[in-house]
C-alpha angles and dihedrals in degrees: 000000000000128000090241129016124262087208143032112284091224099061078055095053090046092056102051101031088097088065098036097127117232085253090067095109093166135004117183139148114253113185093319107321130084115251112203131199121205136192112246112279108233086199088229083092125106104255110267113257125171108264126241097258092071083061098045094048116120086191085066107034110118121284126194115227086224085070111035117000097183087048096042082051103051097042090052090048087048111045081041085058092053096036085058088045111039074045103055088040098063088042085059091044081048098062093034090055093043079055102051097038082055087060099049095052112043096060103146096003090115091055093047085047099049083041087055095048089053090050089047098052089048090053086046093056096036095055085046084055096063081058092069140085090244091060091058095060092045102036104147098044088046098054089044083049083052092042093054095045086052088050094045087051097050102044082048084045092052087042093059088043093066091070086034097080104044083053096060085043088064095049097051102045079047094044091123097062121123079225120089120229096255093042093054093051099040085056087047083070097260104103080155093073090079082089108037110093101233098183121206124298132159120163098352090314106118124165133162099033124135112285081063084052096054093030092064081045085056102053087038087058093040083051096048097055092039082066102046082057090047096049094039101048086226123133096229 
């Protein structure tokens, strides 16, 4: 849009105000350009789309300049004005529907992540411990210690993931949000997922989540000790 108008905002006003939609809180001219209010966008509304009538009427239709410039000038300016707003609204709907889908999926999703990092803890100290004299004397209870730590992480880590991938699923089917994937979920009233480790999903296709990542923790920490049996010559 121009930086000033060609023609009178309000013969603008006067020619869309049949299709302006019931979510239109403000419309006003700002150095050139329209700036529009809405009402908050739930996300449980259908998506904003321009309405037929904007179609069907003959106060819109195209006009060639050839033929009318002042018409050809007033109904530019005018179907610009609803494009940019039907536009920004469903930009708005966009990041509104991201945010409540996130709420409906997460559900548990704090409480199996918390669940997961005391596992994890546990796995970490578990796996030290192997690294001191005391572990020496008690090898064997030690490594099954480790073992059942390792088993304890993974099944948390499958648990989250669970939630994990109906998460991703969310952000990929709402890629195109304004809203990045820890801002929509920390509107969503979860500020905390910046550090959970979500992995990739669309459609029932999830890869990457956290039982891979502990998984990969697991066979570094089996190679690890493989080698301290090599290069000792123990059987431990």
């Amino acid at each position: 849009m121009p930086d000033t108008f060609s023609v009178p905002f309000q013969q603008v006003l006067d020619r869309i105000t049949p299709h302006l939609p019931p979510y239109l809180r403000k419309i006003e001219p700002v150095h050139g350009r329209v700036r529009f209010e809405f009402a908050p966008f739930t996300g449980h509304e259908k998506q904003p789309v321009k309405p037929l009538s904007y179609y069907d009427d003959p106060r819109l239709n195209y006009v060639p300049e050839s033929e009318d410039q002042a018409e050809h000038r007033i109904r530019t300016v005018a179907r610009d004005v609803l494009d940019d707003l039907y536009q920004q609204a469903s930009k708005r709907w966009q990041d509104a529907a991201y945010v409540a889908e996130l709420r409906r999926v997460v559900r548990d999703a704090p409480e199996r992540w918390r669940a997961y990092e005391r596992e994890t803890k546990a796995l970490e100290a578990a796996y030290a411990y192997l690294r001191t004299a005391e572990a020496g004397r008690e090898w064997p209870a030690a490594i099954s210690r480790l073992v059942d730590a390792q088993d304890r992480t993974r099944a948390a880590a499958d648990r989250f993931d669970e939630r994990a991938a109906d998460i991703a699923d969310a952000q990929y089917r709402h890629l195109y949000a304004d809203l990045g994937h820890t801002q929509a979920l920390a509107e969503a009233g979860y500020p905390e997922a910046k550090d959970w480790h979500i992995g990739d999903g669309f459609g029932g296709y999830f890869r990457d989540g956290l039982t891979a990542k502990v998984d990969r923790l697991i066979e570094e920490q089996e190679q690890h000790l493989a080698t301290v049996r090599r290069l000792s010559g123990t059987a431990h």
